[in-house]
C-alpha positions as CSV (number, residue, x, y, z in Angstrom):
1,X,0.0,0.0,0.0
2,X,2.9,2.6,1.2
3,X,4.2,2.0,-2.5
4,X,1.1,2.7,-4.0
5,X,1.1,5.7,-2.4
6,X,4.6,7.0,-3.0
7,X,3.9,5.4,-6.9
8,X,0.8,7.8,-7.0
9,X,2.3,10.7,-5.4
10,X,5.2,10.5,-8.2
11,X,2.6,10.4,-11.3
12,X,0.6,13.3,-9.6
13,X,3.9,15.8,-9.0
14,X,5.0,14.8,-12.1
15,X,2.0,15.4,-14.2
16,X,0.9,18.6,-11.9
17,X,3.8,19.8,-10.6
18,X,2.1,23.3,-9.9
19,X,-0.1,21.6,-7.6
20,X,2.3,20.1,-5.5
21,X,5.4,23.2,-5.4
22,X,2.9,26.2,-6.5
23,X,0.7,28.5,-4.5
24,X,-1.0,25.6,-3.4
25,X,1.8,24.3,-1.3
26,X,1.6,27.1,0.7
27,X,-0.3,26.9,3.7
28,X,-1.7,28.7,7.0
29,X,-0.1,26.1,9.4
30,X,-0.8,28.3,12.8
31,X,-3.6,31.1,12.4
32,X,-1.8,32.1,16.1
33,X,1.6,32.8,15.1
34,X,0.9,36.3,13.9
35,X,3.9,38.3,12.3
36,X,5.6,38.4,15.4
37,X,6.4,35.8,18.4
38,X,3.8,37.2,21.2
39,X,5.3,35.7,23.7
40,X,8.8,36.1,23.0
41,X,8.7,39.5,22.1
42,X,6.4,40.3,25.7
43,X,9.8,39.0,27.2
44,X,12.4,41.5,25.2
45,X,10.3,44.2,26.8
46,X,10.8,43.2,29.9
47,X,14.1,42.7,29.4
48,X,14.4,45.8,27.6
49,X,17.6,48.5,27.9
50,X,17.0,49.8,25.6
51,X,16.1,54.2,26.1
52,X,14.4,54.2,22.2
53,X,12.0,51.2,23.3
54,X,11.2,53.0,26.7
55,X,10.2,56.2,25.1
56,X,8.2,54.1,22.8
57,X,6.2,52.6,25.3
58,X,5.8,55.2,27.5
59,X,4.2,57.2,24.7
60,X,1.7,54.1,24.2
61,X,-2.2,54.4,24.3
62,X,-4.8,53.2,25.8
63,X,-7.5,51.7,24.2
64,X,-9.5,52.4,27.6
65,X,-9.3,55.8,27.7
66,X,-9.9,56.4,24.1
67,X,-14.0,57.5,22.5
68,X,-15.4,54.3,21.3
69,X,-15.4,54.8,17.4
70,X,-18.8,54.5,15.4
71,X,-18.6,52.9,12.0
72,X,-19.5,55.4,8.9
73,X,-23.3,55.0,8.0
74,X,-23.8,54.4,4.2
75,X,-21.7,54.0,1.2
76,X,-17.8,54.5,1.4
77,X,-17.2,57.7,-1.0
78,X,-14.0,58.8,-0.1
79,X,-12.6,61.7,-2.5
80,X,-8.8,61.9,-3.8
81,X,-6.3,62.0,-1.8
82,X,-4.6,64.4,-4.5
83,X,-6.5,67.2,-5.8
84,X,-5.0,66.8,-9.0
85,X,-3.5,63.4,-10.7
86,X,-0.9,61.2,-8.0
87,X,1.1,63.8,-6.8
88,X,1.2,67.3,-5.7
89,X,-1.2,69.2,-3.3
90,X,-3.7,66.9,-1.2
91,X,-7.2,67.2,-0.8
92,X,-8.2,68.3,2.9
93,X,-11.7,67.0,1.6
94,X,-10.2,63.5,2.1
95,X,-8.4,64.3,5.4
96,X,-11.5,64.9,6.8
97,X,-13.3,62.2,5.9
98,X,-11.1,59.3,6.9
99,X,-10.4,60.9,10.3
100,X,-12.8,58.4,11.6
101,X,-10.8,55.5,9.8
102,X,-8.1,56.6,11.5
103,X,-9.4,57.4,15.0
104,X,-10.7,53.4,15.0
105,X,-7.1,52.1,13.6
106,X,-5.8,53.9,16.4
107,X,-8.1,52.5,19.1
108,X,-7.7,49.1,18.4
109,X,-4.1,49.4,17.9
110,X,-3.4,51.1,21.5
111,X,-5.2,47.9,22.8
112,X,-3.2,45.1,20.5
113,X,-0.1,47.4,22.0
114,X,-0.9,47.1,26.0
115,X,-1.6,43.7,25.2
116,X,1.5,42.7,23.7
117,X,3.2,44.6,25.9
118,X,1.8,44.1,29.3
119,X,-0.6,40.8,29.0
120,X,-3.5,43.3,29.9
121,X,-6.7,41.3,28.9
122,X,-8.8,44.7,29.7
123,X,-6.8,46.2,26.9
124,X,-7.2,43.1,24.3
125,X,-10.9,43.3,25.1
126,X,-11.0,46.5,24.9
127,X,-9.3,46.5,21.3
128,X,-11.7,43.9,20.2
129,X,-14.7,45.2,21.0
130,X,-13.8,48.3,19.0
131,X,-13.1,45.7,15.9
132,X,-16.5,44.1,16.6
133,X,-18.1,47.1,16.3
134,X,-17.3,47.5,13.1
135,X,-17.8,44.0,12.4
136,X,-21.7,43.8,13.2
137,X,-21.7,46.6,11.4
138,X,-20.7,45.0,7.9
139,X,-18.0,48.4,7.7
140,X,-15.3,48.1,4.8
141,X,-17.7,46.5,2.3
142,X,-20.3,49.3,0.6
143,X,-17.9,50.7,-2.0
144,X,-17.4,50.3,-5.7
145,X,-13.3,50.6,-6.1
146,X,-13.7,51.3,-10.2
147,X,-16.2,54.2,-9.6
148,X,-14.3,55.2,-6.2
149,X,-10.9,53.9,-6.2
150,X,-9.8,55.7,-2.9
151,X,-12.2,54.1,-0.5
152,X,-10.7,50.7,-2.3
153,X,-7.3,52.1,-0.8
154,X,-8.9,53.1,2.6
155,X,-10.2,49.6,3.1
156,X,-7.1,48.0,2.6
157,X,-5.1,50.6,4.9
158,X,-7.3,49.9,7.1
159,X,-8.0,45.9,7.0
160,X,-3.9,45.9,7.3
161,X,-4.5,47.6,10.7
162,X,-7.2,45.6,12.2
163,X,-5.8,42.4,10.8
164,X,-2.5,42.7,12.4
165,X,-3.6,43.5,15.5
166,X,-5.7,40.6,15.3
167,X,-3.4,38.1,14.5
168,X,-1.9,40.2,18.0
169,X,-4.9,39.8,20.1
170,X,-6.2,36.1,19.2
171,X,-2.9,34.9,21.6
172,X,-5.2,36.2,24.3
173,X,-6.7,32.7,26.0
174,X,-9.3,35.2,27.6
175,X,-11.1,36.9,24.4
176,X,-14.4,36.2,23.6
177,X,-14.0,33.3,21.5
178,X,-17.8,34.0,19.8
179,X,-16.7,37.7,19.4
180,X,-13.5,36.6,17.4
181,X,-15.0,34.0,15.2
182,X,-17.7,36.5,14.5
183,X,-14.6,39.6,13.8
184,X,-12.3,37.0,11.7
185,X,-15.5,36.0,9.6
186,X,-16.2,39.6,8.7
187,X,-12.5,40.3,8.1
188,X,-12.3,37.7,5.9
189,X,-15.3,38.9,3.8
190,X,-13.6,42.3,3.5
191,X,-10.4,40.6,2.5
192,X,-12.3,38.9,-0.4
193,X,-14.5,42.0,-1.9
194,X,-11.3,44.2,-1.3
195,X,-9.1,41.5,-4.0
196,X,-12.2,40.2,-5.8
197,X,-11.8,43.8,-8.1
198,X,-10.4,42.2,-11.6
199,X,-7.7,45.5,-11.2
200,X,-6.4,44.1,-8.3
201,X,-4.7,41.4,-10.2
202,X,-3.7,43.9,-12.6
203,X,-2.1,47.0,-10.9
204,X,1.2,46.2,-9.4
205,X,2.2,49.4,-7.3
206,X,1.9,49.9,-3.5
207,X,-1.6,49.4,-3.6
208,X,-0.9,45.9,-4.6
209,X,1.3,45.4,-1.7
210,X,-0.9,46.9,0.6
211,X,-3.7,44.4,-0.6
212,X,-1.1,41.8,-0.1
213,X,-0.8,42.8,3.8
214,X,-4.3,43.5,4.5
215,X,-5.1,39.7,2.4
216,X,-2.2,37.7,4.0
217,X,-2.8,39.1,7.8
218,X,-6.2,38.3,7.0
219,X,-5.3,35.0,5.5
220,X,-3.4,33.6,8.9
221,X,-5.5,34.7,11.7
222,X,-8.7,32.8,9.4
223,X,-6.7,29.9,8.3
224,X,-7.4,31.2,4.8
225,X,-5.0,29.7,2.0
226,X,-6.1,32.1,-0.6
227,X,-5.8,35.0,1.2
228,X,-2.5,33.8,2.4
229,X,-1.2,33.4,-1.3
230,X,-2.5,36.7,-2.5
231,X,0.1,38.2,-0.4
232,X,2.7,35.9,-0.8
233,X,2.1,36.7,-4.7
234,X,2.1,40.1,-3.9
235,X,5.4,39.8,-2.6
236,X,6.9,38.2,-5.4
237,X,5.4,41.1,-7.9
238,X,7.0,43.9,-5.8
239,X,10.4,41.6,-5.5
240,X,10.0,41.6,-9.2
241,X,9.5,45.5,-10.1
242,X,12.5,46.0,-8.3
243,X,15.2,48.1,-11.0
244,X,19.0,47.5,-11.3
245,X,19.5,50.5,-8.8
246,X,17.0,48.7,-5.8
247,X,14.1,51.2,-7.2
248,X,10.5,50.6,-7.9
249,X,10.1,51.7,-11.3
250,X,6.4,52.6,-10.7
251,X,6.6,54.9,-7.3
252,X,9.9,56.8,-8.8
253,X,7.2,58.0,-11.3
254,X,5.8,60.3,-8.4
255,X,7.1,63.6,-9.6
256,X,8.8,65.2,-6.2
257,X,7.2,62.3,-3.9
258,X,9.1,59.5,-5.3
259,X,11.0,59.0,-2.1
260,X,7.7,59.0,-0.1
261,X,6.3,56.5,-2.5
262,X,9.6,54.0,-2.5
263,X,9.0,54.5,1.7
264,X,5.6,53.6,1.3
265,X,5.6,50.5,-1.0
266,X,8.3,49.2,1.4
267,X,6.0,49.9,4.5
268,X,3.7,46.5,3.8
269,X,6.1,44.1,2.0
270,X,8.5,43.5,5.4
271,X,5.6,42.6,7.5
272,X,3.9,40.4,4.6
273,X,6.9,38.9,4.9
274,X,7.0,38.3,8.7
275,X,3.9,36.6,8.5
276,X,5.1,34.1,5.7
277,X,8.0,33.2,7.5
278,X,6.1,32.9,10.2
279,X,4.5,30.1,8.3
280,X,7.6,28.6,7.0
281,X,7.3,30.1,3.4
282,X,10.6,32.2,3.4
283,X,10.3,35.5,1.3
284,X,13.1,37.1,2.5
285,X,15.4,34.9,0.4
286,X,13.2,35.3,-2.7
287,X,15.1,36.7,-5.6
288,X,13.6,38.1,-8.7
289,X,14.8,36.9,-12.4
290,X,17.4,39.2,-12.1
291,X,18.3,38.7,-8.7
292,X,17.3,41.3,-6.1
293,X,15.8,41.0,-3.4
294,X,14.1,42.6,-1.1
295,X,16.7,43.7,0.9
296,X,17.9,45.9,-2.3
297,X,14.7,47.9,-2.3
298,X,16.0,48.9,1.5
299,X,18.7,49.9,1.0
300,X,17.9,52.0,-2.1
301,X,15.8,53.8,0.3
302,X,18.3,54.7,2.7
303,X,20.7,55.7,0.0
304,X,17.9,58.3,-1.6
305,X,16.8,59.7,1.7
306,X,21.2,59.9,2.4
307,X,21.5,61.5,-1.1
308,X,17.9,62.5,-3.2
309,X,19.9,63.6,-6.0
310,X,20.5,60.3,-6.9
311,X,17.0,60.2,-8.2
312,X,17.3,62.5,-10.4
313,X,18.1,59.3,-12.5
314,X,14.2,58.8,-13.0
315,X,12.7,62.8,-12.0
316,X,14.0,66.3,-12.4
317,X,12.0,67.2,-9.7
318,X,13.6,68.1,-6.8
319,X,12.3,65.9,-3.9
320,X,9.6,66.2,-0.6
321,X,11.3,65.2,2.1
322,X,9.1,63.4,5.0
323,X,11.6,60.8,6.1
324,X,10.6,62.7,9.8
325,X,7.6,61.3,10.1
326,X,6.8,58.6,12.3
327,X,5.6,56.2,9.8
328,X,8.3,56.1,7.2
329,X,10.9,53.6,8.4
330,X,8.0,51.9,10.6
331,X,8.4,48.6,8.7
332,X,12.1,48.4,9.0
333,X,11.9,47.6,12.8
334,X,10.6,44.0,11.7
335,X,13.8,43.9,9.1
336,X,16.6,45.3,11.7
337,X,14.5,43.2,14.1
338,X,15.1,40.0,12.4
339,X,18.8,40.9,11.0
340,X,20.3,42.8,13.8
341,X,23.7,42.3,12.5
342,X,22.7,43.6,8.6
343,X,24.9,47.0,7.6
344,X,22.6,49.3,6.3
345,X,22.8,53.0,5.0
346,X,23.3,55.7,7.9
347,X,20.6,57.2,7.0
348,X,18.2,54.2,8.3
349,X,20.4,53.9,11.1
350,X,20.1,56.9,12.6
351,X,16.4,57.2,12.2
352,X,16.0,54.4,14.2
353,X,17.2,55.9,17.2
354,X,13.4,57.4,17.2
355,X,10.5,55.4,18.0
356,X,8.5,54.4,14.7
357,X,4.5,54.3,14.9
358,X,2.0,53.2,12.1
359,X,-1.5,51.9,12.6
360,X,-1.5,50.3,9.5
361,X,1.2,48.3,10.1
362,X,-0.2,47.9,14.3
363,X,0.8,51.1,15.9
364,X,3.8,51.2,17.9
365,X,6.2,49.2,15.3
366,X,8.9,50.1,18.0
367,X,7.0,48.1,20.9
368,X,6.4,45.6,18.0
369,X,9.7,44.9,16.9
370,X,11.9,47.6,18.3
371,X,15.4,46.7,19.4
């Protein structure tokens, strides 16, 4: 019988090989093991010495003390973020509507952040309650992304924050195991409408990657091998676009917010990432056809932000300059996190001795992954 098996199992990889080494191979083997290791990393902050990782969560929230955050009623209509085209001046029309998107990111990541950091169940409870608001509400699903393609990229901003977290809080023994399979259900059916779009298989910019985060944290936390291999693929696309220089052709055409843009497709790919190898599916290793990696598109980053001239390759334009802000090395906590010993431009280096914060990628990415 054992070699019938074996005998079958050879005819089947050898006439469907994609079957048995493609996307389906890859697999959600612990929907708990998040893109971090919960417990492990509660310990390094216990541990910690670290005066950067102190500040950090010292300056954390509390989920508690925060407004409990209504979903929007009706249709998600959400204007441009630009008021003109993909660059240039935004639209304060848009800022104002998605301050509620970001007001319940930021809730339910100050909870996921206590959590982690403390154990407190209060604060995990606290965090998903806010997510099950939103859930018995059906939010994240009433919009059409060809007639309204921002609320497409609001939704998946925003399932990236919720998801993470989640993939945070279901380590908590304590949660309301009714509320979570109710919150993981509705995730999932956002995850689905949000890559369901037949562009979404077809634009390969950040937008991609940030479906790939939102689908693959998604993915894990409800055991979902589709989801799970959206991001996974997404991965790969971005791995591919990268240039001979460690660019991403598409985001360098951002006029003078190319540098922003290379900043912001890296922001989602490290933690997509995380969570694969999490699951044993290594992406960091990946290498395209002409063999970069991710690791390239990092250090192009640092070397632009060292030295934006050098983009003057791909724009005349001279260059915006937000590599201050909070958010734009988030992701690279994970990366320095996992290779601690990895020489990278001074640039990155030194802003890293600030704490990092960015819902969408779970808040304090310094408490997350900080060293």
């Amino acid at each position: 019988m054992r070699k019938l098996i074996q005998a079958t199992c050879l005819v089947v990889a050898l006439v469907c090989p994609i079957a048995i080494f493609g996307q389906s191979n890859r697999v959600v083997l612990n929907p708990r093991a998040s893109y971090i290791d919960v417990a492990a990393r509660r310990a390094e902050l216990q541990r910690n010495k670290s005066e950067r990782v102190s500040a950090a969560l010292a300056q954390l929230g509390t989920c508690g003390l925060l407004a409990p955050v209504d979903a929007p009623a009706g249709p998600m209509r959400i204007p441009p973020h630009y008021l003109h085209g993909s660059h240039g001046p935004t639209n304060p029309a848009e800022h104002e509507m998605t301050q509620v998107y970001a007001a319940f990111e930021m809730r339910v990541t100050a909870g996921m952040n206590r959590f982690l950091a403390t154990g407190n169940h209060g604060e995990a409870q606290c965090a998903q309650a806010q997510i099950d608001r939103w859930a018995q509400a059906n939010a994240l699903m009433d919009y059409d992304a060809d007639a309204n393609g921002q609320s497409w990229f609001q939704v998946e901003w925003t399932l990236s924050s919720i998801a993470t977290s989640e993939s945070v809080l279901l380590n908590d023994p304590k949660l309301d195991r009714a509320m979570t399979t109710r919150d993981v259900a509705w995730m999932n059916k956002v995850a689905h409408r949000m890559i369901g779009f037949p562009k979404a298989a077809r634009e390969h910019n950040n937008h991609h990657y940030w479906r790939g985060l939102a689908a693959i944290a998604t993915g894990v936390v409800s055991s979902d091998d589709e989801l799970f291999n959206f991001g996974v693929q997404a991965f790969h696309d971005a791995v591919n676009e990268i240039d001979q220089r460690g660019a991403f052709p598409k985001e360098m055409q951002r006029s003078e917010r190319s540098i922003h843009y290379q900043s912001f497709a890296l922001q989602p790919l490290v933690p997509i990432a995380e969570f694969a190898e999490r699951q044993h599916v290594p992406l960091y290793s990946y290498k395209s056809a002409s063999g970069h990696t991710l690791a390239d598109a990092i250090v192009y980053l640092g070397q632009i932000v060292g030295d934006p001239s050098i983009v003057k390759a791909y724009t005349p334009v001279d260059q915006l300059i937000d590599s201050d802000a909070t958010d734009f090395f988030s992701s690279l906590e994970f990366f320095t996190h996992r290779f601690p010993n990895r020489q990278l431009p001074a640039s990155i280096v030194d802003a890293l001795k600030k704490p990092t914060f960015a819902t969408r990628l779970g808040g304090s990415t310094t408490v997350l992954a900080g060293m």
